[in-house]
C-alpha positions as CSV (number, residue, x, y, z in Angstrom):
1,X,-10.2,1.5,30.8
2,X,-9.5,5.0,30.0
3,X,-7.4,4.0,26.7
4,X,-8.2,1.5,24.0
5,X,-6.5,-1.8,24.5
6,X,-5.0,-1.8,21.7
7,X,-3.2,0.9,21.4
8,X,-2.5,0.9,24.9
9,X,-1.0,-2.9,24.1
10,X,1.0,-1.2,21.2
11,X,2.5,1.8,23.3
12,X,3.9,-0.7,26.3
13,X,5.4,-2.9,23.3
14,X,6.9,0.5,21.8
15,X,8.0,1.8,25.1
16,X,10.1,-2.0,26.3
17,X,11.5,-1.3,22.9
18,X,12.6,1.9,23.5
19,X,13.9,1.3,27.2
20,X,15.9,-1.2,26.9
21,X,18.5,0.2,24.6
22,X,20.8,2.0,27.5
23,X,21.0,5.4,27.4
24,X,23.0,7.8,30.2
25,X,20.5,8.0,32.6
26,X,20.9,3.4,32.7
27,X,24.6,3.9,32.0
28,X,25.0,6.1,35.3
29,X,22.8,3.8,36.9
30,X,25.0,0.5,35.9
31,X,27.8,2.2,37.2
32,X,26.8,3.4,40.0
33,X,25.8,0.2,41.2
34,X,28.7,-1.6,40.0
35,X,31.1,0.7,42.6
36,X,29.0,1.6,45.5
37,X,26.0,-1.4,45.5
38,X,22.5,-2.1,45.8
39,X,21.6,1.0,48.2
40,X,22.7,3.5,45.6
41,X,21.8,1.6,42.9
42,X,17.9,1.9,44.3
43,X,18.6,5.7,45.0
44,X,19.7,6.4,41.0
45,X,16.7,4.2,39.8
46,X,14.1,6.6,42.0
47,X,16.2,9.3,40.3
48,X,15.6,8.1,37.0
49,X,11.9,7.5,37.7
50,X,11.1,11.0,38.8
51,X,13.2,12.8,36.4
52,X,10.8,10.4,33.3
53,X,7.9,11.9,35.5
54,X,8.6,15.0,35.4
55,X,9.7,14.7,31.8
56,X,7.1,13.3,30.0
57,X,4.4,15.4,32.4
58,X,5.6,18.8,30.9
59,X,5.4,17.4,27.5
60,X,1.7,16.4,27.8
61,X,1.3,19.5,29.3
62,X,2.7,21.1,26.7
63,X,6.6,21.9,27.7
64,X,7.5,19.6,24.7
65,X,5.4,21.9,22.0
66,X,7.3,25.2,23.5
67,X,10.5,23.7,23.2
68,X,10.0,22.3,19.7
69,X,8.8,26.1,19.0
70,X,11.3,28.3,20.5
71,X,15.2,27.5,19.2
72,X,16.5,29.5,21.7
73,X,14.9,27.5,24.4
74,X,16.1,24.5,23.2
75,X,19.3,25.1,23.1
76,X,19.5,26.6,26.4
77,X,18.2,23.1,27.8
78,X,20.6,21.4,25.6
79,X,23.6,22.5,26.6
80,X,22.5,22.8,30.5
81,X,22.1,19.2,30.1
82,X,25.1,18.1,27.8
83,X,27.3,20.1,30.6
84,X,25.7,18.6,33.6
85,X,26.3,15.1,31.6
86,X,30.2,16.0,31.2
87,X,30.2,17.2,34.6
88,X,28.7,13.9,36.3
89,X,31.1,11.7,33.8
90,X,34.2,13.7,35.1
91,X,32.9,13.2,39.1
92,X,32.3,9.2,37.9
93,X,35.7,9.0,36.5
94,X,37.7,10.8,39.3
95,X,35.5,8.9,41.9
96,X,37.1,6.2,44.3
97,X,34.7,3.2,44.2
98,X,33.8,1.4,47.2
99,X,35.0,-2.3,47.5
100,X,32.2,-4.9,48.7
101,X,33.5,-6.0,52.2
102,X,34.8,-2.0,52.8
103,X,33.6,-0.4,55.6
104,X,31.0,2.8,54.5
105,X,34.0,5.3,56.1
106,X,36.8,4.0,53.9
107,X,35.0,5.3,51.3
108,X,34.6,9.1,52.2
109,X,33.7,10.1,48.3
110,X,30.5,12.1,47.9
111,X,29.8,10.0,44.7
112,X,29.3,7.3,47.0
113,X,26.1,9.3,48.6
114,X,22.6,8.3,47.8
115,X,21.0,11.9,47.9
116,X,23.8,13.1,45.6
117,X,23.1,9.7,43.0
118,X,19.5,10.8,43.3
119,X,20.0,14.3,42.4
120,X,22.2,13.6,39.2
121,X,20.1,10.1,37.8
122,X,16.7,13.0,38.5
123,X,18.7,15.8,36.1
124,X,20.4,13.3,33.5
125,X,16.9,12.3,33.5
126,X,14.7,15.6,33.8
127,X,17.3,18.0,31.6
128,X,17.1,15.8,28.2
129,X,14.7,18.0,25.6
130,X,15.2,15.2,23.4
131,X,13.7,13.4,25.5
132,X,10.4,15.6,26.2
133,X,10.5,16.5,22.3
134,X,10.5,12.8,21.4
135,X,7.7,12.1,23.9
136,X,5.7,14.7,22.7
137,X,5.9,13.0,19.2
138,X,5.6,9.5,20.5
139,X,2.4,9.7,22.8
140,X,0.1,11.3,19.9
141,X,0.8,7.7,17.8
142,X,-1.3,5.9,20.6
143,X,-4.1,8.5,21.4
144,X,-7.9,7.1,20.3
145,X,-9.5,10.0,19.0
146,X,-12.8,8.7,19.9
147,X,-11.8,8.8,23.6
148,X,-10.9,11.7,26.4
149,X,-7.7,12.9,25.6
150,X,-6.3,14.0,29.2
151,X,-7.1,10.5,30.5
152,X,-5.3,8.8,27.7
153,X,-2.1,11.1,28.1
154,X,-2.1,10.3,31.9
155,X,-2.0,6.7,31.5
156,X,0.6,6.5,28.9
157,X,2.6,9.1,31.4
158,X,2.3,6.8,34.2
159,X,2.9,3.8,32.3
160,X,6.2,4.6,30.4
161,X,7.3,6.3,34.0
162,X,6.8,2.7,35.5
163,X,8.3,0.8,33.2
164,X,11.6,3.0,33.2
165,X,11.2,2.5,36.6
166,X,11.4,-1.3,35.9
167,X,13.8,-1.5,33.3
168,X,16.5,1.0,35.6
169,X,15.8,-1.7,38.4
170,X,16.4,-4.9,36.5
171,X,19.8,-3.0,34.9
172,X,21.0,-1.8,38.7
173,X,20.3,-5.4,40.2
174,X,22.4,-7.2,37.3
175,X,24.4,-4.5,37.8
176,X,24.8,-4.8,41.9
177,X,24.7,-8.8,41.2
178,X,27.6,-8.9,39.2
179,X,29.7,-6.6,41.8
180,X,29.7,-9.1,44.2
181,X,31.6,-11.1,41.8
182,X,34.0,-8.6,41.1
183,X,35.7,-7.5,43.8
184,X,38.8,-6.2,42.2
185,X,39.9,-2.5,42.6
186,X,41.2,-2.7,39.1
187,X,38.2,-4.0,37.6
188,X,36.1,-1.8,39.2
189,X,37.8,1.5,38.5
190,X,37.9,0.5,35.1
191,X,33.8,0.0,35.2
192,X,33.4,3.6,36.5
193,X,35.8,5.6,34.6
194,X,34.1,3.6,31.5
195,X,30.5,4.5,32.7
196,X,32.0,8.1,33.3
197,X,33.4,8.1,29.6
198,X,30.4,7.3,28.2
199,X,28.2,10.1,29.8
200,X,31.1,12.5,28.9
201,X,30.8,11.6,25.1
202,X,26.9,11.2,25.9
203,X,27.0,15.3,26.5
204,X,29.2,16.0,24.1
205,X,26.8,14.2,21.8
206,X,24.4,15.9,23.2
207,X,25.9,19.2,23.1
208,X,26.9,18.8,19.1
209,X,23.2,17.6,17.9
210,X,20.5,19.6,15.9
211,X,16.9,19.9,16.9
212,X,15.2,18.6,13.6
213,X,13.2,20.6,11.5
């Protein structure tokens, strides 16, 4: 095994802890699958699991020092992120949602795409620097110095990336599961243009926060 078992038992423990408190990217991914289903749900969790990929790559590979280095760059990721979060709020709240029983043409709303839900659960995902900055910090904690380092880093990498993967899927199936038992138009607007509230105060959040000293 390429990391110590401990620490490799302490990082998974650390990283369930960390998952399971919803963020955007498993708001937008509850959403989604309460209005438009299983199919899209599975789209947004792929989404989310690349974008961690990609994310938490670039800060082993150093991304995550150059950001937590250059102020400028930071906030030039910051706020492309913040607005894309607004942006995808304001689609989720103007977005018609697709009743379970509906035929797929009643509902003509590119929200209700899969490719599209992909694309935005990859960015929300991939365009967080407090994300990569925090990973940066977090993977060190669990890194034997006694063993290889790259082999270490590209366990942990693949490890948190699956159990995002996981924890996205468990939240989209509740998520899908409970739309089937809530088949009301009202009820269902007033999921997604909650879910779309959230990930507009999420970037404005976003938006208004520091990078720590």
């Amino acid at each position: 095994m390429p990391v110590s078992p401990e620490h490799f038992a302490a990082f998974i423990v650390a990283s369930i802890v960390l998952l399971v408190v919803p963020g955007p990217t498993i708001i937008m991914v509850i959403t989604q699958a309460l209005a438009h289903g299983r199919k899209v749900a599975l789209a947004s969790v792929i989404g989310v699991g690349l974008g961690d990929l990609i994310a938490t790559s670039l800060s082993i590979a150093g991304a995550g020092a150059l950001l937590a280095a250059s102020a400028s760059l930071f906030q030039v990721l910051k706020f492309a992120g913040a607005a894309y979060l607004i942006w995808i709020g304001y689609k989720m709240w103007r977005a018609p949602v697709q009743i379970p029983g509906m035929s797929e043409a009643d509902v003509a709303s590119e929200a209700g795409k899969s490719g599209v839900i992909f694309r935005d659960s990859f960015l929300i995902t991939a365009l967080n620097p407090k994300g990569i900055l925090f990973f940066v910090a977090f993977v060190p904690q669990f890194i034997d110095p006694a063993l290889p380092y790259a082999p270490q880093a590209a366990t942990y990498v693949l490890t948190f990336t699956a159990l995002a993967i996981l924890n996205a899927a468990l939240f989209a199936l509740l998520a899908s599961g409970a739309r089937k038992t809530i088949r009301r138009p009202l009820v269902m607007k007033s999921a997604m243009r909650t879910g779309g509230s959230l990930l507009m105060m999420a970037g404005v959040a976003a938006a208004l926060t520091r990078r720590a000293a």
